[in-house]
MDTraj code that builds the backbone (N, CA, C; nanometers):
import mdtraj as md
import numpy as np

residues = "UNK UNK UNK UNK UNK UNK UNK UNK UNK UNK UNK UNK UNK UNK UNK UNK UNK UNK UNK UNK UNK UNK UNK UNK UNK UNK UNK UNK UNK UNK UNK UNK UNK UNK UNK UNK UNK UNK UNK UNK UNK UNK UNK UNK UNK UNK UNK UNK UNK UNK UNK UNK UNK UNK UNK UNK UNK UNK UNK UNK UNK UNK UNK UNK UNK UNK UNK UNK UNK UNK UNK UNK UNK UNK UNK UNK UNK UNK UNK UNK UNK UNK UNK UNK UNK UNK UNK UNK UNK UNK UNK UNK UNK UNK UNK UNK UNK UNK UNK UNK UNK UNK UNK UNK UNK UNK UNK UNK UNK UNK UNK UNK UNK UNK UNK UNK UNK".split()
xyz = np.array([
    [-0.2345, -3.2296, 2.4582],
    [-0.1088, -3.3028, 2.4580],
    [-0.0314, -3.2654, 2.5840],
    [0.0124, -3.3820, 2.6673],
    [0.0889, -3.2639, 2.7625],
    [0.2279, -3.3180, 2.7383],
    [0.3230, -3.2232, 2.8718],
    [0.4167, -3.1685, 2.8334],
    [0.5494, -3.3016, 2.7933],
    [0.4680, -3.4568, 2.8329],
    [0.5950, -3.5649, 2.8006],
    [0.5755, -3.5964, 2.6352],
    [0.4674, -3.5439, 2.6331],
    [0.3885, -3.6016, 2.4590],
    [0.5103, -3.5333, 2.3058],
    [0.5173, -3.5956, 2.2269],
    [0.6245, -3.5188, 2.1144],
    [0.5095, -3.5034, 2.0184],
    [0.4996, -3.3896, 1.9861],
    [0.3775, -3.3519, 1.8959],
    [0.4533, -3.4731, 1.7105],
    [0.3250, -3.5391, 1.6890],
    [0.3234, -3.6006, 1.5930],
    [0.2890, -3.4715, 1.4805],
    [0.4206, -3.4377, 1.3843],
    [0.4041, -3.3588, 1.3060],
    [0.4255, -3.4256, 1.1410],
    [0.4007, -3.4306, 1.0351],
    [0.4397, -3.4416, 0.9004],
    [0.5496, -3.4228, 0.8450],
    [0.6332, -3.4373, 0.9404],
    [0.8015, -3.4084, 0.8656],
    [0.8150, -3.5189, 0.7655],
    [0.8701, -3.4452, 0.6306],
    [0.9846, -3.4854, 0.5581],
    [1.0645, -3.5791, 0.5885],
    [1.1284, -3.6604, 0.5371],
    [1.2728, -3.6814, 0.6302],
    [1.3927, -3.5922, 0.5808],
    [1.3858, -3.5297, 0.4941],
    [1.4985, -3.4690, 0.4758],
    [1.4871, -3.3298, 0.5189],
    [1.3422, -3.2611, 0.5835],
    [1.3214, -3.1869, 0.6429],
    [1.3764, -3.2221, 0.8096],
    [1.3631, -3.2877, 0.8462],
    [1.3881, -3.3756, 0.9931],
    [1.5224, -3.3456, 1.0309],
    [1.5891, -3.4265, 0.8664],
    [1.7441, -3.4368, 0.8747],
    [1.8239, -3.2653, 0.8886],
    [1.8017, -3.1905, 0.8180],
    [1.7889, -3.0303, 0.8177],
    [1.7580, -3.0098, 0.9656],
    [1.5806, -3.0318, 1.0199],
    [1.6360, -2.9698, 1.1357],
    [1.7363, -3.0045, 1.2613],
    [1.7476, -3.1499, 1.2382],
    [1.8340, -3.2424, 1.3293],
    [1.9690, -3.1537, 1.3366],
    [2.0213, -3.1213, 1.2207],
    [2.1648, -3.0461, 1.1585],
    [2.1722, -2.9205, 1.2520],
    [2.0904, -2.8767, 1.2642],
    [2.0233, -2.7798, 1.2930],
    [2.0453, -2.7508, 1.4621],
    [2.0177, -2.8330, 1.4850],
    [2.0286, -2.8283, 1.6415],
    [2.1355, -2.9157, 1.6934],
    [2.1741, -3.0119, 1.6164],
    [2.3551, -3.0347, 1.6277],
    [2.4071, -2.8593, 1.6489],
    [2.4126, -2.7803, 1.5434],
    [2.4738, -2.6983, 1.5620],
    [2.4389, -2.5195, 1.6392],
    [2.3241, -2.5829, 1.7049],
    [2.2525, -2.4853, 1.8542],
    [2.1889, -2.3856, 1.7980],
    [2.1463, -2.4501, 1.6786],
    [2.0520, -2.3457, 1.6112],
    [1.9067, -2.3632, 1.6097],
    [1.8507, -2.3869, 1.7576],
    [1.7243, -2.4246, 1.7935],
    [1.6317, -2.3669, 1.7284],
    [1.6365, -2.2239, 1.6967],
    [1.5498, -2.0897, 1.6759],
    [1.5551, -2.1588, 1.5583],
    [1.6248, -2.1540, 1.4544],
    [1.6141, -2.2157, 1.3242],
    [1.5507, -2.3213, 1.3105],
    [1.5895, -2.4233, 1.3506],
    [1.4848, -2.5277, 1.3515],
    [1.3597, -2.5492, 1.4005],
    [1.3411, -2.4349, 1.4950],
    [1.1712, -2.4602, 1.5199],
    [1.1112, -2.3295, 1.4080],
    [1.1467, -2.2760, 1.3543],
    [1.0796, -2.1892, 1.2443],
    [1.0946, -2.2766, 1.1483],
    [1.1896, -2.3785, 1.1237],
    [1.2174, -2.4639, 0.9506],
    [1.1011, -2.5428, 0.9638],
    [1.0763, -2.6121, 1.1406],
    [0.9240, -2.7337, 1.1187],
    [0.7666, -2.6269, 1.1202],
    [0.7917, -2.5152, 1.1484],
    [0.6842, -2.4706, 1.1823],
    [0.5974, -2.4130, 1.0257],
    [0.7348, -2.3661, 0.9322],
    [0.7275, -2.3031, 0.8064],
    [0.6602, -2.4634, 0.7265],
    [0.7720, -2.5479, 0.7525],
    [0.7658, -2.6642, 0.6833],
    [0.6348, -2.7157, 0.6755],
    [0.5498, -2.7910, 0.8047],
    [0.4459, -2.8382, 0.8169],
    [0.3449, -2.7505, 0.8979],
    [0.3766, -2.6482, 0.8773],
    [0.2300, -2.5624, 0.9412],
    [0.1983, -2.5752, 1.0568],
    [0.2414, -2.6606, 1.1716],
    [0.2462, -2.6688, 1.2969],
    [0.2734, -2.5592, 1.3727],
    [0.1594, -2.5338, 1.4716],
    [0.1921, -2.4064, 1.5714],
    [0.3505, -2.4013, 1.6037],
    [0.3616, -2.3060, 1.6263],
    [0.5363, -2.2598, 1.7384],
    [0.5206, -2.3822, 1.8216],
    [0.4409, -2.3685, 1.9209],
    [0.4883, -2.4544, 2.0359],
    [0.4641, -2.5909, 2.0131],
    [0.4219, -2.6681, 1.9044],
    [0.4622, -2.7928, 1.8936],
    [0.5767, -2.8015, 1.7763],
    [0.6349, -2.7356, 1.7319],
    [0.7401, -2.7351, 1.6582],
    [0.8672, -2.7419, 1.7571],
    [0.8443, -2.6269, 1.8515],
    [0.9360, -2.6057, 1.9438],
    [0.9363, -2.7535, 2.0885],
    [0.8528, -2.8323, 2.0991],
    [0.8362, -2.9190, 2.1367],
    [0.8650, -3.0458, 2.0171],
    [0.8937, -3.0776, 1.9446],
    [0.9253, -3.1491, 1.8380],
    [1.0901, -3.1079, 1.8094],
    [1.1455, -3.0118, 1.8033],
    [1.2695, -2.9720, 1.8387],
    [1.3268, -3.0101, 1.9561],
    [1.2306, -2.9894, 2.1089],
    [1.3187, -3.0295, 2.1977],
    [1.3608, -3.2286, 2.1874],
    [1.2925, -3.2725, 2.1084],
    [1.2593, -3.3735, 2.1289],
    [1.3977, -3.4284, 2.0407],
    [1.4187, -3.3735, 1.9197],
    [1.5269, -3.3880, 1.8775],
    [1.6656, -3.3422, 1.9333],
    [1.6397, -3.2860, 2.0365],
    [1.8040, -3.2026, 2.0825],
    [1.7890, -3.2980, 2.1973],
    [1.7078, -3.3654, 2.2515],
    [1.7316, -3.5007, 2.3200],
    [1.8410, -3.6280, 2.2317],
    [1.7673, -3.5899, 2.1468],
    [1.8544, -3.7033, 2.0289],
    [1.9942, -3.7004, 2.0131],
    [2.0118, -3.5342, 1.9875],
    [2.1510, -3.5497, 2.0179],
    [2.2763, -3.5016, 2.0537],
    [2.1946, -3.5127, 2.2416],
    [2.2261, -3.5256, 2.3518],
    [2.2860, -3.6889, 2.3387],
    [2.2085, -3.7633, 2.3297],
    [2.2458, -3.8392, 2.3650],
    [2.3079, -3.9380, 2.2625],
    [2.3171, -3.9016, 2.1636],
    [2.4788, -3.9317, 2.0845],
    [2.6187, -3.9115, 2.2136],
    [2.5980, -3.7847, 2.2363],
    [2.7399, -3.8157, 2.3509],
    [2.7394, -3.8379, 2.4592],
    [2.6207, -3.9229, 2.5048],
    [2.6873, -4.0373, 2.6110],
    [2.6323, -4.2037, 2.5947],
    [2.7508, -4.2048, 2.6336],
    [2.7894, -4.3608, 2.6195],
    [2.7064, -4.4104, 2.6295],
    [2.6140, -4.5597, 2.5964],
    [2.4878, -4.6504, 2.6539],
    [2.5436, -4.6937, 2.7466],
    [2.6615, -4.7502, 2.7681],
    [2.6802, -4.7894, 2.9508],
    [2.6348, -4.7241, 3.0299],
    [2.6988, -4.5854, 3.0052],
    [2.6934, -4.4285, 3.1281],
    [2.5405, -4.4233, 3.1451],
    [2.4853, -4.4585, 3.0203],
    [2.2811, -4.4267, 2.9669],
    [2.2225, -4.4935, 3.1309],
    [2.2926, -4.6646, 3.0946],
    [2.2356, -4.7098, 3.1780],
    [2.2744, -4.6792, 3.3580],
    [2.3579, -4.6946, 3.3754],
    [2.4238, -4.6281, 3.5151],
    [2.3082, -4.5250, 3.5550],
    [2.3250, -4.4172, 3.4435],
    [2.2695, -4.2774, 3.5170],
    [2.1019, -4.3699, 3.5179],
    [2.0301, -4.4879, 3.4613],
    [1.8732, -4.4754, 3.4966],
    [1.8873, -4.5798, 3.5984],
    [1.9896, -4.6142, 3.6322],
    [2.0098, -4.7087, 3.7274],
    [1.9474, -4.5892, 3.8855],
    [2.0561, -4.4908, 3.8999],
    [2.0283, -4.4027, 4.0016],
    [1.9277, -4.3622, 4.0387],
    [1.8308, -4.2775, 3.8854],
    [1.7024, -4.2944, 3.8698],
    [1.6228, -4.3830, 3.9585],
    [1.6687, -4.4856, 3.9047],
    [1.5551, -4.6178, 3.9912],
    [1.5423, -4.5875, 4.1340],
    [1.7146, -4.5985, 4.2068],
    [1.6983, -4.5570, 4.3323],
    [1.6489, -4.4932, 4.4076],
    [1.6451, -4.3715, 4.3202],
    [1.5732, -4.2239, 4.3662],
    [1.7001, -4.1500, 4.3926],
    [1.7808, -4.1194, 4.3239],
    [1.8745, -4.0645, 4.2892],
    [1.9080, -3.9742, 4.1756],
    [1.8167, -3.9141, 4.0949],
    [1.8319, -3.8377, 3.9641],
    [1.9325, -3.7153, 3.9676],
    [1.9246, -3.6497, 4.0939],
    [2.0903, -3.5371, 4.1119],
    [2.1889, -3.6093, 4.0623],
    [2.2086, -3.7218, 4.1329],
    [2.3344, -3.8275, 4.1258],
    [2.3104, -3.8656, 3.9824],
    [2.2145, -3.9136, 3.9196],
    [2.2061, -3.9411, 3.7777],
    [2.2496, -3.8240, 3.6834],
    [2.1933, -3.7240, 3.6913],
    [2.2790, -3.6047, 3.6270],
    [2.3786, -3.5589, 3.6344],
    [2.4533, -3.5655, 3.7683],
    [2.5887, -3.5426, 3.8277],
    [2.6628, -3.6469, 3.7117],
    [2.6445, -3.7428, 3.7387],
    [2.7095, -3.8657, 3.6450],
    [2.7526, -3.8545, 3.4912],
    [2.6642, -3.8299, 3.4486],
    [2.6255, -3.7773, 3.3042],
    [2.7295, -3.6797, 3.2573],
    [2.6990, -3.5394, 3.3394],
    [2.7676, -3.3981, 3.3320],
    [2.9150, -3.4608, 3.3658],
    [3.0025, -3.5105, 3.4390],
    [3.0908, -3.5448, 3.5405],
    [3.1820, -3.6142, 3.4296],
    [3.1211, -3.7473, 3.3397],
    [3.1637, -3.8104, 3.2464],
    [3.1644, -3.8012, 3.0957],
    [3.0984, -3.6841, 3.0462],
    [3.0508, -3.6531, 2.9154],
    [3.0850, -3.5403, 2.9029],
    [3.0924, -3.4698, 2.8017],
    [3.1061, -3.3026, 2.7745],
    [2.9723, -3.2570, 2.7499],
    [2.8786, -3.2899, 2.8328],
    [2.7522, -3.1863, 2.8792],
    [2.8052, -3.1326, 2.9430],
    [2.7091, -3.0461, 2.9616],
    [2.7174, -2.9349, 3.0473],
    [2.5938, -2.9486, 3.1631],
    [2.5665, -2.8569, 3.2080],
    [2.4877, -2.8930, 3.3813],
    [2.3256, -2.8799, 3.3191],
    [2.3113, -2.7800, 3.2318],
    [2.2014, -2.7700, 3.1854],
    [2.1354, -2.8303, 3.0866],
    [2.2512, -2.9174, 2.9653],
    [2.2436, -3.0335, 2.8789],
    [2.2127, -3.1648, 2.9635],
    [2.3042, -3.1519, 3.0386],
    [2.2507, -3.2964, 3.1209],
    [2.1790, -3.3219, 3.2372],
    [2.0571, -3.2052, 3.2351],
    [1.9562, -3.1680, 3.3409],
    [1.8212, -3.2470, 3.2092],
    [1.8935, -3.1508, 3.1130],
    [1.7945, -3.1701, 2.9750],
    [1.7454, -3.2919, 2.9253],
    [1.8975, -3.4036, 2.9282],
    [1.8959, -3.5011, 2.8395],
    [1.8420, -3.6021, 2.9954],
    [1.8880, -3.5922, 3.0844],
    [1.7968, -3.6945, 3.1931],
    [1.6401, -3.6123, 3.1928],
    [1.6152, -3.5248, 3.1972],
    [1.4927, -3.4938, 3.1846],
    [1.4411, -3.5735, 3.1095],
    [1.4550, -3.5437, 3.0039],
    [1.3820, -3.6842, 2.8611],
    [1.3976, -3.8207, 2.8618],
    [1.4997, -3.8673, 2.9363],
    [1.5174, -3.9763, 2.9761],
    [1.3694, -4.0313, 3.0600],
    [1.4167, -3.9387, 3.1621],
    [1.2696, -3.9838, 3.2789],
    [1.1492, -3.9797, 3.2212],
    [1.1101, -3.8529, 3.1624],
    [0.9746, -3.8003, 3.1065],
    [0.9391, -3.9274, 3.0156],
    [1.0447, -3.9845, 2.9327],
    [0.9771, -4.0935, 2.7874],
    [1.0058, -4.0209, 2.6855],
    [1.0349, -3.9156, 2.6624],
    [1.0556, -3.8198, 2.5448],
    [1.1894, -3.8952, 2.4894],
    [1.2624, -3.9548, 2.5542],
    [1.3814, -4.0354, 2.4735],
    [1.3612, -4.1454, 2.5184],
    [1.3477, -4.2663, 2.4608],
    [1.4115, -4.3910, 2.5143],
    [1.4813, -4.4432, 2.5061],
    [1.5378, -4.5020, 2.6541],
    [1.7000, -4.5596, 2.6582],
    [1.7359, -4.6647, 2.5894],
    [1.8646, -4.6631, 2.5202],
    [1.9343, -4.7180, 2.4762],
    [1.9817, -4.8818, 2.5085],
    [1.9851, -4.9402, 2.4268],
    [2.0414, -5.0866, 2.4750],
    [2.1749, -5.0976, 2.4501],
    [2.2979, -5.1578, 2.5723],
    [2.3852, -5.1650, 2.5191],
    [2.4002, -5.3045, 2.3850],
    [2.5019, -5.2847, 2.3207],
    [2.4949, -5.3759, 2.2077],
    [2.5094, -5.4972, 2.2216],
    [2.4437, -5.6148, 2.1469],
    [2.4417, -5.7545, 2.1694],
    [2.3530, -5.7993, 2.2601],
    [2.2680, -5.6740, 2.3153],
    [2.1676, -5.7314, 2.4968],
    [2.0196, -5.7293, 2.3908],
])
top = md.Topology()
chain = top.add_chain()
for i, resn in enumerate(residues, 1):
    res = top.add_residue(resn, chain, resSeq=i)
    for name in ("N", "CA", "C"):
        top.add_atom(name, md.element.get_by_symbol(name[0]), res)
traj = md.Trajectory(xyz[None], top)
């Protein structure tokens, strides 16, 4: 699997929802032991299945306009400027919104449509 891939694991959904909660509240360590206990999945695809969710929600707080802007830059060849953007207009932080354009680019999240498009 490499490193853009989200390990396909057997979650629950109310296991999911738990660890989602979970990493809302930066309790990563917790949630990659809750999927790992849960479905028997090695550490490192649990912990890769976690990052995949703290992409998720990352990007609850920013806007789908801002979404699109920052893959606009992207396109250009601009991704500093795409993260600058992000961090600049959102309450990320430099390393959240290194994170959440990371997944953006990689495919690990896909972007958002604004509404009615």
């Amino acid at each position: 699997m490499s490193s853009n891939q989200i390990p396909q694991l057997n979650v629950l959904p109310e296991t999911r929802d738990l660890a989602l909660r979970l990493v809302a509240d930066g309790k990563i360590l917790k949630a990659v032991g809750l999927l790992h206990r849960a479905t028997g999945a090695q550490r490192k695809d649990a912990k890769a299945y976690v990052e995949a969710l703290r992409a998720e929600v990352l990007a609850q707080r920013v806007p789908v306009e801002l979404e699109g802007k920052a893959i606009a830059l992207v396109a250009e060849g601009k991704p500093v400027d795409a993260t600058k953007l992000i961090v600049l207009n959102t309450d990320l932080n430099l390393k959240d919104g290194h994170r959440y354009m990371d997944a953006l680019r990689s495919g690990r999240l896909a972007p958002r449509r604004p509404e009615g498009h």
